[in-house]
Each structure stands twice: as C-alpha cells, then as structure tokens.
N, C-alpha and C positions, 0 to 999 in steps of 0.2 A: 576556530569557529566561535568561541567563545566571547573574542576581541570582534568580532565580526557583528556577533548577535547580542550585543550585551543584554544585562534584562535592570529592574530598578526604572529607575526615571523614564532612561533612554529607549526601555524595552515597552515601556507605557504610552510616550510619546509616538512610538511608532506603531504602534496598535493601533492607536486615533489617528495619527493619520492612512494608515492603510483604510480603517472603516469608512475615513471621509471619503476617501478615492471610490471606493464601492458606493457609496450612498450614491455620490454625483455618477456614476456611471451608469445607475441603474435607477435614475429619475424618469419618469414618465412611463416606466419595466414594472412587468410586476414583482420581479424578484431581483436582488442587488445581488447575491449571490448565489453558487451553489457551492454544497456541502457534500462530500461523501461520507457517506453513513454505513458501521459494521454492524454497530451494536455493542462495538466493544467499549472500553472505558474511553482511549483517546479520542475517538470521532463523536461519542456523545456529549461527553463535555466540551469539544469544540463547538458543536451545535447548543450546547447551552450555553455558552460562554458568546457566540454570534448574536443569539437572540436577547437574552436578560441584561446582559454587559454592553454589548455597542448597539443596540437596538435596530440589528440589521431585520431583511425581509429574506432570509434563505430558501433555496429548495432545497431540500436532502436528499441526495441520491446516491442507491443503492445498485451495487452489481450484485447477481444472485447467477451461479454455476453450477447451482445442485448440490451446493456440500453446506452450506449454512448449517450453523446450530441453533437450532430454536429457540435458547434462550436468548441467542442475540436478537431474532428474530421479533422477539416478545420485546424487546429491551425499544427495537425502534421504534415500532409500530405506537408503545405506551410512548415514549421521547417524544416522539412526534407529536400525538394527540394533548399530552398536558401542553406544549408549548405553542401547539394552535400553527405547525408545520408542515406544511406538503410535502408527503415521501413518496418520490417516484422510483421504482426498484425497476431496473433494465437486466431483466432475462437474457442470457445467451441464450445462441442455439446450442441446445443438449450435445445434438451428434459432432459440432467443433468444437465443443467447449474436453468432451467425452476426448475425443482424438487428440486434442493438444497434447493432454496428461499424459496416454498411454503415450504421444508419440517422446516427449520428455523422458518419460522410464527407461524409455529404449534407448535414447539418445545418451544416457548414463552419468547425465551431469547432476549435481549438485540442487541447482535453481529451477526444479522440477514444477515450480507453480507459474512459470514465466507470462503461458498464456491467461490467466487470472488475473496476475501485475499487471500485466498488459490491458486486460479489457477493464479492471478499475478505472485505469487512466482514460480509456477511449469513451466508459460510459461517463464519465466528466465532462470530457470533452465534446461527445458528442451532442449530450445536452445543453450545455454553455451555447452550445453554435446554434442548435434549435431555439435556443429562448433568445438568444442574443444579449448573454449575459458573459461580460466581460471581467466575470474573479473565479475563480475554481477555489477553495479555502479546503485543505486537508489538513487533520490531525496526527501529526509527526512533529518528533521532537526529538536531537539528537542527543538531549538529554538527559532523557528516560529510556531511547531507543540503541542510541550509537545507530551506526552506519556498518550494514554487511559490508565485508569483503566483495569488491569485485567477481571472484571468482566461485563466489559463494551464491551472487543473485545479482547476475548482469542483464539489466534490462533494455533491449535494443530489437527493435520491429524487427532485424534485416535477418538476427542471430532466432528470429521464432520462425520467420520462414524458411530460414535456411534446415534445421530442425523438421519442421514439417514435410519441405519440399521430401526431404529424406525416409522419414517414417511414418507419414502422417496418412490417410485413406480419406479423409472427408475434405473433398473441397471447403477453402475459404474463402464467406463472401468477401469479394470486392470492395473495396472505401468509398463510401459517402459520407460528406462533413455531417449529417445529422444520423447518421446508422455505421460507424468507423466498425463493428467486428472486430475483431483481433487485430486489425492493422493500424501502427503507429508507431512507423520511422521516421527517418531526418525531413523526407518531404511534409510528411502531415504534420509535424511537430512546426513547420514552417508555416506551415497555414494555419495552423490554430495561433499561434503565438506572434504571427505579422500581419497576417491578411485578417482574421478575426480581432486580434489585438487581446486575445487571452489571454491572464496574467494567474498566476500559480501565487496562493498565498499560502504557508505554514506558518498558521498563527501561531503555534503553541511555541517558533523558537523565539517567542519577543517575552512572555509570561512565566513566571514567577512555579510552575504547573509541577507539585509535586504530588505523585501517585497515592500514599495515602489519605492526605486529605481532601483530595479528589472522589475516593469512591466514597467516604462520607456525604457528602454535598449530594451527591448522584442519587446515593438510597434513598438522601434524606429528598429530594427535593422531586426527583422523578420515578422512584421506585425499581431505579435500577440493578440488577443483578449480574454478578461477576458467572463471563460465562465459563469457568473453571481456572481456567490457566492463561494469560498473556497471548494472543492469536488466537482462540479458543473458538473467538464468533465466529471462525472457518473449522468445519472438523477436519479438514483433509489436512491441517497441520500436527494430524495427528502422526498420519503416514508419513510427512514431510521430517519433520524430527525423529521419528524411528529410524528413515534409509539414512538420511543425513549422520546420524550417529555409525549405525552399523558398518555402512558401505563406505563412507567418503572420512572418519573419525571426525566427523563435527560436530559441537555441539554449538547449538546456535543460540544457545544464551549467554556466551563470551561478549559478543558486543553488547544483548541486554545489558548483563550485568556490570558489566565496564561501567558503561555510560550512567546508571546509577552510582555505581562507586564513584566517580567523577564528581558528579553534581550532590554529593553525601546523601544521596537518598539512600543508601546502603552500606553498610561495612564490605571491606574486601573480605574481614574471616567470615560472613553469611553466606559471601558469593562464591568462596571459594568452598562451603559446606555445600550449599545445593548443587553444586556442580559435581559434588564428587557422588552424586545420585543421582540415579535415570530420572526426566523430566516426565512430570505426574501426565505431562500432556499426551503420552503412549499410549497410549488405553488397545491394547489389543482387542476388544471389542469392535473401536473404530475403525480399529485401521483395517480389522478384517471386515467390517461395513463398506468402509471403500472400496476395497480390493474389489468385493462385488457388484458394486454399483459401478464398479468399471469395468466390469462384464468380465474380469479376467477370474482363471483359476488361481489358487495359491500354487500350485507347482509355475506356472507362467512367470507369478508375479518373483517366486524366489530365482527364477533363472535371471530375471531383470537384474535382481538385487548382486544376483555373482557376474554378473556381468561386467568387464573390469572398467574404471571410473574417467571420467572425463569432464573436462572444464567447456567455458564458452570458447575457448581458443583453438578446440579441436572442433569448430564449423563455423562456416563464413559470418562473420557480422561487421560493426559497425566501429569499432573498437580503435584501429590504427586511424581509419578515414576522422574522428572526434579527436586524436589527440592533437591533428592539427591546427585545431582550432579552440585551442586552452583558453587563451584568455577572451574571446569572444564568446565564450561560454560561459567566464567567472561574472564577465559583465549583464549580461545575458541571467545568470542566477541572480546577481543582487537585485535585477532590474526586476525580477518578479516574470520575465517573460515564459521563464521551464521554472522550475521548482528549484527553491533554494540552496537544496542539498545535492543539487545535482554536480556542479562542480566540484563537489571535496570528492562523491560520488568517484566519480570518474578519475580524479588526481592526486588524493589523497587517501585513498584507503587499501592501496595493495594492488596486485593486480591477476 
C-alpha cells in the first residue's frame, strides 16, 4: 500500500488532481463534494483540509444512530460554522437502527456495529445521488488506522441481512437510490458506482497527515476537542471494545497501533505499553448507557456476552461470490469507483 500510495510530491500531485476532477464535476452543482463528518479528528481535518487547502465547495454529511457523543457533536456543528459549511446529519430510523445492534449481539460476531458501517456508507451515498454529486471524500488512512481483519469487521449488505433475516424483529425499509436504509450490496454498490458514476475518495492516503500535529492545527484553528479516545465520536464504541476484548480476546487497537508504528508515528515499546492496559475507551458508565438505550436488561445483555463467538462465515454473505472477482476490484479500488482500501480489505488482511 505504501508503493501504491506514496505521499511527497507524488501524494501532492495527486490531491490536485483528484480536487480538479471534483471541481469539474461539480460545475454548474452547488456542491463538488460530499464529506462524512464524525466529529472526530480524521473527518474534521478532512473537511478542513477540503475547504482551506483545495478550495473545494463540500457538504458534510453526518449519520447520527442515537449513540453520538456530544462532544463530537459540538466539534461539527462549530467545524462547520467557522468554515461556512453545510452539515446535513441523516437520522436513522431508531426502531432499525435499535434492531440491527441487538440483532448483532445475538448473532455473536465480533463486527457488532455492521448496520452503522453500513448506513455511514448508504448516508453518503444516498446523498451524492440526491444532490448529483459525483465524489464521496472520507477520512481514512491506513496509516494512522491499519486495516481490521476480515473477520474482525466484514462489511457486506448480503452478511447484515442475512443477520437480520435471523434475529432481527423490525422490518427493513426497502432501497431507494435517495433514502438506501441499511441496504447496500453488490447491486447497489453497482448503481452508485456505474449508473451514478460515484467515485470514493480517501484523501488522507495521498497526505503527509500525522496525528499529533493534526490536533494542534484543529484547536488551534476550529476549536476543536478530542472526544476522549480514537472512535470516541460514537459512544457505543464503548460497548464495542469491551465484548471485543472480553468475548472474542481482541483488542482492536493492534491494527491502530501497528499502523502508527509503521508510519513512526509511534514506538512499538508505547504500543506495546498501552496495550498491555484495558483501553480508557471502557467506561462502564457507557456501556451500561448503552445497554439501556437498548432496551435490554444487564442479565440479557450478559447471556449475549457468554454466548459462544462467531465470525462472518458462520451466516450467508458475500465473501466467496467477491473473491472471484479480485482484480476487477483492485482496478475498481485504484479507479476511485468503491473506496480505495477496499481491495487490500478483502485480499490482504486475513480472513
């Protein structure tokens, strides 16, 4: 990926022209792109880095599922106003958004936040196709982030209804290209990305973007604040790293902190210190928050927890039907048509 993405000159020259591509696409539009926006460090300095930097015209768009943390929530709403940026925030519906979780818990896998993944990506897309704006721009970097495992956080429409068909009690609305829901497999992904002609940009893998002189810039420039811990702008990552740890023995700051030691944002003896401590981001508080905003009892939610563990390969998805088509998918990723890391995604990170 490295050899793929270089940064320096190469990663500069490619920023400019990626922004030209968007400028001319979005001539006569009122917006060249859109933005997803958490609140957290990465998506805000993308959007500051869209606007000040290549003097695009973005919308920022936000999915909100009921678990937000309010400082992220402070962090975009300010983001947005110093920068003179339209933040549109697409609500689920509560009672599927509410179902998906519990129907996950049940389901006993790992990648418990699927239907969230999932409606990120759809409230992107379903916007793009509404405005007819032809760049989706998210902040990822496999840099600073590394790449889950496979089997850690497989995201595939086919494997959330399959999931659902199983455990799930609240009907899923239906797909419309301007209101997609939770739905978004291999067909939708075909019509966003052929028939729309929507292209996936992750600026951050072409830039130079190291994490602490990043939140400097951010304080200093938009007043933004760290919302506690790395994923933080969601509290349900609270829950998410607790079972993960307990039930499945993961910790999910192995590829963080790889990927940092990688690109020397970090020593390996720091990474190898804070790992051998529970991650601050547990807060028993929250996650018994959650617990109840998911309507469940704590004896419910512990039976979940002993319930014995399973992957994406223990219910139907999409998984075999994609590996046949490897490199139409490598090509497919460099083209910007799905998202760049989709490819190592699926072929290089385990399974």
């Amino acid at each position: 990926m490295e050899q793929a993405f270089p940064l320096g000159e190469a990663g500069r020259q490619k920023v400019r022209n990626l922004a030209g591509g968007m400028r001319r696409a979005g001539r006569g539009r009122r917006y060249d792109c859109v933005v997803g926006l958490s609140g957290g460090r990465d998506s805000t300095y993308t959007l500051w880095y869209c606007v000040t930097q290549l003097q695009l015209r973005p919308l920022a768009v936000h999915f909100n599922d009921g678990f937000g943390n309010p400082v992220a929530g402070e962090n975009m709403v300010r983001t947005c106003q110093r920068l003179g940026v339209e933040l549109r925030t697409i609500t689920s519906d509560w009672r599927e958004s509410k179902d998906l979780k519990i129907a996950f818990l049940k389901a006993s896998v790992p990648d418990m936040e699927e239907g969230t993944d999932l409606g990120i990506a759809t409230a992107l897309y379903g916007v793009a196709a509404k405005e007819g704006v032809q760049h989706v721009v998210i902040g990822q970097s496999f840099r600073t982030e590394g790449i889950a495992p496979l089997s850690w956080n497989f995201l595939d429409g086919r494997y959330l209804r399959a999931v659902h068909k199983q455990f799930g009690t609240v009907p899923l609305r239906r797909w419309q290209p301007n209101d997609p829901g939770f739905n978004l497999g291999i067909k939708e992904m075909v019509y966003y990305a052929f028939v729309r002609r929507i292209k996936t940009v992750t600026l951050l893998y072409h830039l130079d973007y190291v994490r602490t002189e990043v939140d400097e810039l951010l304080e200093r420039e938009l007043a933004w604040k760290s919302p506690g811990a790395h994923y933080f702008d969601d509290l349900y990552q609270s829950l998410i790293y607790y079972l993960n740890r307990v039930k499945f023995n993961i910790d999910r700051r192995l590829f963080n902190y790889s990927a940092l030691v990688r690109s020397g944002q970090m020593s390996r003896e720091v990474a190898l210190d804070r790992i051998s401590r529970i991650n601050s981001i547990e807060d028993d508080a929250v996650i018994a928050l959650c617990i109840k905003r998911l309507g469940l009892t704590r004896a419910e939610f512990d039976n979940m927890v002993a319930a014995p563990p399973k992957t994406f390969h223990d219910y139907p998805n999409s998984y075999a039907f994609l590996r046949l088509f490897k490199w139409p998918i490598k090509l497919m990723s460099r083209l910007n048509l799905i998202p760049e890391s989709a490819y190592d995604k699926f072929f290089n990170c385990g399974t």
